[in-house]
MARMILUM-772305 format. One line per 3 residues: number of its first residue (from 1); their letters; for each residue x, y, z of N, C-alpha, C. Coordinates in nm, 4 decimals, always signed. Example, Ala and Ser with C-alpha at 12.3 -4.5 7.8 and 13.67 -1.06 7.14 Angstrom:
<atoms>
1) AS) +1.3190:-0.5690:+0.7800:+1.2300:-0.4500:+0.7800:+1.3200:-0.3300:+0.7800 ~ +1.2850:-0.2250:+0.7080:+1.3670:-0.1060:+0.7140:+1.2900:+0.0030:+0.7870
</atoms>
This chain:
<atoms>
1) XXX) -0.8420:-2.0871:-0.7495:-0.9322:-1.9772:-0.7831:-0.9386:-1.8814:-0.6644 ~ -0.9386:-1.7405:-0.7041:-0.9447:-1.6209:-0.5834:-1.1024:-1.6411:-0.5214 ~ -1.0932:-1.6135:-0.4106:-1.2441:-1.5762:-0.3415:-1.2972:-1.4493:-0.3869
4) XXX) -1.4176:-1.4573:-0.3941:-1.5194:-1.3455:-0.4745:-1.4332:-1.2199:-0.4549 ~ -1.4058:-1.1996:-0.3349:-1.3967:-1.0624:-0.2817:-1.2613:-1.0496:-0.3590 ~ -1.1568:-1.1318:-0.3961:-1.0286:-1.0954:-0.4616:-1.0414:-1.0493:-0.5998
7) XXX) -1.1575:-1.1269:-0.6672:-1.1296:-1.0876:-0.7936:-1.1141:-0.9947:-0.8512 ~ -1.1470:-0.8594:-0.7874:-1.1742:-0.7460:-0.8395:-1.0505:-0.6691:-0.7883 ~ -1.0100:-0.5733:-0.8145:-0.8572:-0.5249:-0.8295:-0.9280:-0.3534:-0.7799
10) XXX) -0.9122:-0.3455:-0.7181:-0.9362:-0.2008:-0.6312:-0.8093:-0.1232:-0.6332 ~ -0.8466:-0.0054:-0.6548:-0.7479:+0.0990:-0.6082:-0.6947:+0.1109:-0.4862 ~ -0.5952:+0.1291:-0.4838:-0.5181:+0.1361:-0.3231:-0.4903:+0.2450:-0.2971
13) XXX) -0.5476:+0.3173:-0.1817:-0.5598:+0.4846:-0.1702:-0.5143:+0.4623:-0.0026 ~ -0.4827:+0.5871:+0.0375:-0.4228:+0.6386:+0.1920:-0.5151:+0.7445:+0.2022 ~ -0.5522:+0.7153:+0.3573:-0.6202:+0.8203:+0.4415:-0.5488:+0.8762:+0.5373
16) XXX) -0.5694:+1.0095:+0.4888:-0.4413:+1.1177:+0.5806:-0.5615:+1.1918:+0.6709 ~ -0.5043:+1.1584:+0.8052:-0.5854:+1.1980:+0.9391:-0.4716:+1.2846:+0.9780 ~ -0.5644:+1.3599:+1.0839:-0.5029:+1.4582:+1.1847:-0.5244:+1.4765:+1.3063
19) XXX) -0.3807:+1.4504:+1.3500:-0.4605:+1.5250:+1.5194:-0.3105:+1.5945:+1.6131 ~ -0.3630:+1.6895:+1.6503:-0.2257:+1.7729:+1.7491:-0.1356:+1.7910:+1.6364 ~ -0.1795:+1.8054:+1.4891:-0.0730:+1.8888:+1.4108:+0.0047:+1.7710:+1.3524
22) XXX) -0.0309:+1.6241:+1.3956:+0.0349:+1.5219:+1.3138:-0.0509:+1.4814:+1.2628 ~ +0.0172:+1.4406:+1.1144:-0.0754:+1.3635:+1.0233:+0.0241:+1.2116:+1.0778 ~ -0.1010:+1.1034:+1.0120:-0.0931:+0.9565:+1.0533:-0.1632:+0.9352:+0.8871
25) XXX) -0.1410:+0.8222:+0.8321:-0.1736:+0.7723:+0.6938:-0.1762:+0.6239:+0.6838 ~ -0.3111:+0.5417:+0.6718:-0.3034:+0.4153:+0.6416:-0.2743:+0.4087:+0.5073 ~ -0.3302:+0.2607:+0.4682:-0.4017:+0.1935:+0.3378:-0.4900:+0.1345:+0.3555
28) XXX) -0.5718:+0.1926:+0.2545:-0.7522:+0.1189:+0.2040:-0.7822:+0.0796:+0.1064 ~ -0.8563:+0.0321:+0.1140:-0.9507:-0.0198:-0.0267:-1.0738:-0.0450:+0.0092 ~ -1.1065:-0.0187:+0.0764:-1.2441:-0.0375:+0.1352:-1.3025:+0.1002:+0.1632
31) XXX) -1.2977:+0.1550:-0.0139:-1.3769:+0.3011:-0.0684:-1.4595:+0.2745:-0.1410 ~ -1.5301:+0.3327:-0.1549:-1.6136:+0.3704:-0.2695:-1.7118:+0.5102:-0.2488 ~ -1.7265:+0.5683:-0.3828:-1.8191:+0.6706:-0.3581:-1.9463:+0.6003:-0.3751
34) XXX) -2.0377:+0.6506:-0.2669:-2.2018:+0.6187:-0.2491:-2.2996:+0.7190:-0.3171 ~ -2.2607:+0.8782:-0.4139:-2.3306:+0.9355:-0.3978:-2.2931:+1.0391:-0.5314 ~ -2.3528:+1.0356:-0.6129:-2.2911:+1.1281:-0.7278:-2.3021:+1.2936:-0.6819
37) XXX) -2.4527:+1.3443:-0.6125:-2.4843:+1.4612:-0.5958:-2.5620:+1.4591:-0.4511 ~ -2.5118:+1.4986:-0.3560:-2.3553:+1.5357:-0.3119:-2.2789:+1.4223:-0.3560 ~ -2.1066:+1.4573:-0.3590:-2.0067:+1.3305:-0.3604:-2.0371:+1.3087:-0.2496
40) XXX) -2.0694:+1.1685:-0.1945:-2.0006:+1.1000:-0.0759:-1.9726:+0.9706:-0.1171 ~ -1.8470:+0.9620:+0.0258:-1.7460:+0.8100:-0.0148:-1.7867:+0.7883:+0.1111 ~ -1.7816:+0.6183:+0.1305:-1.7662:+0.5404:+0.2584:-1.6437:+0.4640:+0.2701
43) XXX) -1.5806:+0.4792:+0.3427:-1.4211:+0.4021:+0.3879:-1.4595:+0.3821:+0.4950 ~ -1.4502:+0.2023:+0.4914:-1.4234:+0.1441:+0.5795:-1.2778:+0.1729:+0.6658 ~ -1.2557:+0.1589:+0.7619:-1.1889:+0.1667:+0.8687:-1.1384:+0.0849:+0.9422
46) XXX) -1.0251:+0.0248:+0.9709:-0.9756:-0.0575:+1.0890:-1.0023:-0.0395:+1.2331 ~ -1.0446:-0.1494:+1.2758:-1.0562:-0.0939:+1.4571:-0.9056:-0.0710:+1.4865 ~ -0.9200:-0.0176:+1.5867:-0.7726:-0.0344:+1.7140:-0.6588:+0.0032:+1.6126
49) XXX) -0.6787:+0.1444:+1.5548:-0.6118:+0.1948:+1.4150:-0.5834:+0.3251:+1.5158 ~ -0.4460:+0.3982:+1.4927:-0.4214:+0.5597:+1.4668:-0.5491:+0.6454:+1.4302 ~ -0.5583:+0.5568:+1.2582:-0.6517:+0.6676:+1.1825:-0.7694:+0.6002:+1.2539
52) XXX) -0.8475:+0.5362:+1.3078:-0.9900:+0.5536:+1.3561:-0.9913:+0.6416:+1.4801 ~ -0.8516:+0.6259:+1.5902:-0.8578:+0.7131:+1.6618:-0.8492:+0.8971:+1.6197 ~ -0.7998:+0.9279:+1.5138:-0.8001:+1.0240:+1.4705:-0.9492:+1.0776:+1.3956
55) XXX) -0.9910:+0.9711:+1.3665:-1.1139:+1.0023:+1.2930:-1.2130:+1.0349:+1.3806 ~ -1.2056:+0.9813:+1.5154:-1.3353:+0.9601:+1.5876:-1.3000:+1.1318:+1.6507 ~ -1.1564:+1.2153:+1.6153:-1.1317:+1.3268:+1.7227:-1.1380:+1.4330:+1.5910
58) XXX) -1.1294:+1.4138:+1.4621:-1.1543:+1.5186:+1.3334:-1.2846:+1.5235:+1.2594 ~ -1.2613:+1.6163:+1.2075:-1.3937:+1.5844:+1.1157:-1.3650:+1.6505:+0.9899 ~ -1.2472:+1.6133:+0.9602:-1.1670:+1.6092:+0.7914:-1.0571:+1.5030:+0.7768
61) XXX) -1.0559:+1.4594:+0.6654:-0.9507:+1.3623:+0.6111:-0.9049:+1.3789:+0.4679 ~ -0.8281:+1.3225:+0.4327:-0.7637:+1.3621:+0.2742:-0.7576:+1.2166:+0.2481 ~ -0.8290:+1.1780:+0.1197:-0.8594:+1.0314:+0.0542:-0.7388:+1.0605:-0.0497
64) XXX) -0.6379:+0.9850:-0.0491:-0.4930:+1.0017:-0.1625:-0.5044:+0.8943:-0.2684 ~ -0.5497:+0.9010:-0.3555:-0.5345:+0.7917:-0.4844:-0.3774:+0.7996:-0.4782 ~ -0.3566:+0.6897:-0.4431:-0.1834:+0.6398:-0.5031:-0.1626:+0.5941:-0.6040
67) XXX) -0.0345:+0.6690:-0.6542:+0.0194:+0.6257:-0.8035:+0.0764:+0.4950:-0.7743 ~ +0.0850:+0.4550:-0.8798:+0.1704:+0.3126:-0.8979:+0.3176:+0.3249:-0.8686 ~ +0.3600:+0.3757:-0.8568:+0.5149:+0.4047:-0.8201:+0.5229:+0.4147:-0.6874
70) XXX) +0.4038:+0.4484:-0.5981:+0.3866:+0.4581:-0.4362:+0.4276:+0.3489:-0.4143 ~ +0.4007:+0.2062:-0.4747:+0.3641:+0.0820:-0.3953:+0.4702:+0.0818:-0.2828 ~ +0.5650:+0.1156:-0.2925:+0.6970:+0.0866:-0.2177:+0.5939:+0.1515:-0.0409
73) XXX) +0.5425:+0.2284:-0.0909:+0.4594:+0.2852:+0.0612:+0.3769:+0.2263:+0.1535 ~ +0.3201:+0.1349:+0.0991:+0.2266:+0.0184:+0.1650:+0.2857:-0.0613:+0.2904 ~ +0.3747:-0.0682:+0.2700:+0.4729:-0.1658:+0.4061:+0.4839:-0.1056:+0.5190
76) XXX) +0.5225:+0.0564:+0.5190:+0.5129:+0.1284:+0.6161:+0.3784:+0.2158:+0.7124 ~ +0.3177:+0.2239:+0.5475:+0.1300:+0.3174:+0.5813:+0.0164:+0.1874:+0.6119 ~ +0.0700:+0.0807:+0.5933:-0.0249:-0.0397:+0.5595:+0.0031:-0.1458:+0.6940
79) XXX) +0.1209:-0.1481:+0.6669:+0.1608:-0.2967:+0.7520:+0.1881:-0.2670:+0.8931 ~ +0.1787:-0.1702:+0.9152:+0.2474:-0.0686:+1.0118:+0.1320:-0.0140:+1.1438 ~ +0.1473:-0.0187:+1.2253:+0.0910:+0.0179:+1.2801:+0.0827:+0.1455:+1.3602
82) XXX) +0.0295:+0.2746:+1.3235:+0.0624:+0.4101:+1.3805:+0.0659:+0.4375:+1.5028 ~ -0.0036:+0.3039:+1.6124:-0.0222:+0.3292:+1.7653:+0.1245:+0.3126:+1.8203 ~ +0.1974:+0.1982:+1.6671:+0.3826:+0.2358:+1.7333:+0.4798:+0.2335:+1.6520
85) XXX) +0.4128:+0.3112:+1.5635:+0.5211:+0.3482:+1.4749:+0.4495:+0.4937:+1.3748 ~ +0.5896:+0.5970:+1.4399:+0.5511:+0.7208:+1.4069:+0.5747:+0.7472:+1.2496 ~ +0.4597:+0.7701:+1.1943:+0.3997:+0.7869:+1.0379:+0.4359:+0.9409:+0.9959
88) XXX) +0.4525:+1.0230:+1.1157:+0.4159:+1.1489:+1.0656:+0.6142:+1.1452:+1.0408 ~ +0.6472:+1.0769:+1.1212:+0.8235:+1.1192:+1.1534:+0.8741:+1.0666:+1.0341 ~ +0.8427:+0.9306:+1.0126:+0.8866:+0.8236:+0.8436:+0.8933:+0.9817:+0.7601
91) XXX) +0.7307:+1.0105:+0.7205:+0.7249:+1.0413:+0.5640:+0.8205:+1.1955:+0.5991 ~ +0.8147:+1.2044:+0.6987:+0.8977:+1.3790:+0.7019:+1.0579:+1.3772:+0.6837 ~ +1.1340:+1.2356:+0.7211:+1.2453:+1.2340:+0.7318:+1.2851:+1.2213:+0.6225
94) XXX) +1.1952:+1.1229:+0.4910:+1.1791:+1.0751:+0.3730:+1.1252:+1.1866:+0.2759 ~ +1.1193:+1.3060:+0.3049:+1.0872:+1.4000:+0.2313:+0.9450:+1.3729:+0.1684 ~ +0.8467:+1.3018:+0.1988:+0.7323:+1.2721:+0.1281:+0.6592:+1.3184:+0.1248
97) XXX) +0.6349:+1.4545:+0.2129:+0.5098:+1.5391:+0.2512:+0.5211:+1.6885:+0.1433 ~ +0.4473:+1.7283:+0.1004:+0.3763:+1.8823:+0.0523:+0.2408:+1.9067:+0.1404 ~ +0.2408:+2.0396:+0.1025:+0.0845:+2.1314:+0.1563:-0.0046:+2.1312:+0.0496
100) XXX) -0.1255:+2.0755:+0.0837:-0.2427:+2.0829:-0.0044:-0.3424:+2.1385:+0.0694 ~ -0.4190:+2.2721:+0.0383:-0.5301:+2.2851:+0.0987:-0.5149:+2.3112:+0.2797 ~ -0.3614:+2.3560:+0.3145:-0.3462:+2.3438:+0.4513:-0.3359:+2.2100:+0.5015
103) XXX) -0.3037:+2.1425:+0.4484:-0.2829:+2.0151:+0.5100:-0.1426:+1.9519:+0.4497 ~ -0.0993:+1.8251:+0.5577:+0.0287:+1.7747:+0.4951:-0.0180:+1.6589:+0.4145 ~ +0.0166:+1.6386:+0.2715:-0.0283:+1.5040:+0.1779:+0.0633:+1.4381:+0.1040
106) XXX) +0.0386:+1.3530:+0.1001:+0.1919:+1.2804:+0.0394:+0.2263:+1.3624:-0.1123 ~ +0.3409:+1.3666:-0.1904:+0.4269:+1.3859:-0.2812:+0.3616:+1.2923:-0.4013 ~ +0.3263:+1.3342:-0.5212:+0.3046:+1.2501:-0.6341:+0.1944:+1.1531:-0.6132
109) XXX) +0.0806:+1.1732:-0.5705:-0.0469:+1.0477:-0.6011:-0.1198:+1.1246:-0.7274 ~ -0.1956:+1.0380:-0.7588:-0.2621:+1.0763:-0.8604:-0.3997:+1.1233:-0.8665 ~ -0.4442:+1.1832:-0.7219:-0.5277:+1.2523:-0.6703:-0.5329:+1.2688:-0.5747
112) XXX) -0.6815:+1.3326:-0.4984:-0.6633:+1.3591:-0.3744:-0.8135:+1.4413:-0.3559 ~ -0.8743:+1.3999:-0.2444:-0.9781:+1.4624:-0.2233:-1.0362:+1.4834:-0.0630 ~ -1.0222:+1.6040:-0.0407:-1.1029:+1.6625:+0.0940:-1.2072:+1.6129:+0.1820
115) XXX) -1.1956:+1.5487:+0.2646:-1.3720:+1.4745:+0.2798:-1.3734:+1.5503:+0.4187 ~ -1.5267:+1.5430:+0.4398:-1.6088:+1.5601:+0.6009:-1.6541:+1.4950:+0.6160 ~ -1.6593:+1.4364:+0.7441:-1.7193:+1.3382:+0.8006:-1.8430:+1.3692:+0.8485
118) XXX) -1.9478:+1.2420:+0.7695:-2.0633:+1.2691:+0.7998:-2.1775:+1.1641:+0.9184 ~ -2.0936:+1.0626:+0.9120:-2.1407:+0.9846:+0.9999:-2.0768:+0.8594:+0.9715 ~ -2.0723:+0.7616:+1.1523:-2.0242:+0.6657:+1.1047:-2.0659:+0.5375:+1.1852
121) XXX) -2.0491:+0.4235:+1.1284:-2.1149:+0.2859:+1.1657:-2.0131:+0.1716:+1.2448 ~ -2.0337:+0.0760:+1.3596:-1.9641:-0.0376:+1.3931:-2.0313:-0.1144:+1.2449 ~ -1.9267:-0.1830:+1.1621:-1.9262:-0.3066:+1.0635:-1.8420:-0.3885:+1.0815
124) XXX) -1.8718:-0.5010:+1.1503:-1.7181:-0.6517:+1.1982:-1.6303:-0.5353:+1.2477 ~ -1.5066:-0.5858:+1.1570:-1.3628:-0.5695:+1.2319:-1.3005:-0.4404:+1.2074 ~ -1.4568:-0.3438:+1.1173:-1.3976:-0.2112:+1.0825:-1.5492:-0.1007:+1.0494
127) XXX) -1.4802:-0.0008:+1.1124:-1.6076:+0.0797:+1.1337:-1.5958:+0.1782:+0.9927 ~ -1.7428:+0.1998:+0.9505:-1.7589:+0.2351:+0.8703:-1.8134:+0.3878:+0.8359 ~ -1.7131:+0.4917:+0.7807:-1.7620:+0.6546:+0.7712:-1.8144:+0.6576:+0.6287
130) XXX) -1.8803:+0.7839:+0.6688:-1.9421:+0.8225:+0.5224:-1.8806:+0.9991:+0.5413 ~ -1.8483:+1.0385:+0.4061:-1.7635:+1.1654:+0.3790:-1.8283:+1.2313:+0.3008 ~ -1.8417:+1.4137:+0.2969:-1.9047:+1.4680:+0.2195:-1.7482:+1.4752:+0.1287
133) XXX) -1.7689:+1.4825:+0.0041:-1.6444:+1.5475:-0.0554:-1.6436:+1.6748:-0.0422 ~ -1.5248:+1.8042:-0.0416:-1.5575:+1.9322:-0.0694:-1.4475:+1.9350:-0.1567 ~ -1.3463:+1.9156:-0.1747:-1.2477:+1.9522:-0.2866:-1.1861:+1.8301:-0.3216
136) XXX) -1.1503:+1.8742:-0.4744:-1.0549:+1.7469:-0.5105:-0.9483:+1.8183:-0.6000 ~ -0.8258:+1.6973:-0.6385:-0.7119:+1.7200:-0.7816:-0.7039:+1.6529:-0.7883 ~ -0.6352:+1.6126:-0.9186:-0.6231:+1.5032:-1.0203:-0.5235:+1.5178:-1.0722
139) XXX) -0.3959:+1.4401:-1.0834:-0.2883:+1.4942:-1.1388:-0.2836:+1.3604:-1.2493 ~ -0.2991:+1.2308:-1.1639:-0.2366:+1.1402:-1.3092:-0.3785:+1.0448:-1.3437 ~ -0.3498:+0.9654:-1.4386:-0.4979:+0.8948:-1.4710:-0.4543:+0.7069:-1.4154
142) XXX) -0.2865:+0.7120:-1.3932:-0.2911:+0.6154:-1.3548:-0.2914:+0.5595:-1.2115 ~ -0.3273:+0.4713:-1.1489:-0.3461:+0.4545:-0.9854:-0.2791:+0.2939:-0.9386 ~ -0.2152:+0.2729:-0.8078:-0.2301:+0.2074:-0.7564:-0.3187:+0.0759:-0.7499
145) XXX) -0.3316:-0.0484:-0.7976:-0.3968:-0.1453:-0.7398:-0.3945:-0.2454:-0.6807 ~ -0.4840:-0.3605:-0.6265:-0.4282:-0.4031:-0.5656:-0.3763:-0.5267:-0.6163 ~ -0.4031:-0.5879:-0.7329:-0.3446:-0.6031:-0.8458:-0.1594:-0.5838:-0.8441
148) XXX) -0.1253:-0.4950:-0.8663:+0.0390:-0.4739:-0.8795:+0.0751:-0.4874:-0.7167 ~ +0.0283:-0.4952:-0.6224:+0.1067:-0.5476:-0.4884:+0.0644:-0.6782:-0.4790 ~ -0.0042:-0.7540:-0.5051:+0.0011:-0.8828:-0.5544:+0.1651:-0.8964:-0.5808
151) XXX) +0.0920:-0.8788:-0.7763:+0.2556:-0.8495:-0.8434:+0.3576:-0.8456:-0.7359 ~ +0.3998:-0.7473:-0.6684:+0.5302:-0.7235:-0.6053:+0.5538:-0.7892:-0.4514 ~ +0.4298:-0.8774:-0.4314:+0.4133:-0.9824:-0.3207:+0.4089:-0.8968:-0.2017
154) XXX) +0.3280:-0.7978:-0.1880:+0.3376:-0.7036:-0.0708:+0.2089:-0.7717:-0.0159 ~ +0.1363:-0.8186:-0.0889:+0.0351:-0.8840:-0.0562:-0.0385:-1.0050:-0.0800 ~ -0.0836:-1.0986:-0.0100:-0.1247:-1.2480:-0.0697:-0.2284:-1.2443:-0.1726
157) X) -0.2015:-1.3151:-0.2691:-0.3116:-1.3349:-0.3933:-0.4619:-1.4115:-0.3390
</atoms>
């Protein structure tokens, strides 16, 4: 039997940070929106991360709902670590980047939304922001979970 916290099948989304003109992009699941009016989301955060160091120096990020066809992306945005291994160089060589909103965002997710950072918390092994939303798109209805990387053993059940 899965532990509580597995049972539930979360969307698997990337947070696209910035700093000195490079974007850096994990994987999360440790979203949720807290707030119908205003939108706000809280994403948890990895310590001793790229993106927390980027976060603690911006005060915008791009929340990417990944399509299901991304999964192949997780190994590199996920497993990967941006303090040594350049994220911005991968997705550029790999053609994966477009402009949204002035910013670089990955190619084909099935959304995408603007956040500001509104404040943020030490929680254990990952610090925790809260985001105003200001813009979003929506292109597909289907997403990423964590569910199908199971499936494709990118990740332990």
């Amino acid at each position: 039997m899965r532990r509580p916290w597995n049972l539930i099948d979360p969307t698997v989304y990337s947070l696209a940070t910035y700093c000195d003109g490079q974007v850096n992009m994990n994987i999360c699941t440790y979203v949720t929106a807290i707030s119908m009016e205003p939108k706000i989301y809280a994403i948890a955060i990895y310590k001793n991360t790229k993106t927390l160091e980027n976060m603690y120096k911006s005060e915008q990020a791009i929340l990417q709902f990944l399509h299901p066809e991304q999964f192949k992306l997780v190994k590199n945005l996920g497993q990967r670590s941006g303090n040594t291994f350049d994220k911005n160089s991968y997705l550029k060589k790999n053609n994966l980047l477009e402009s949204w909103n002035n910013y670089e965002v990955l190619k084909n997710t099935s959304a995408r939304i603007l956040l500001y950072k509104i404040d943020f918390k030490e929680t254990g092994d990952h610090i925790l922001f809260t985001f105003k939303a200001e813009k979003y798109k929506s292109y597909h209805s289907e997403v990423l979970t964590s569910e199908t990387l199971r499936i494709k053993k990118i990740i332990r059940a």
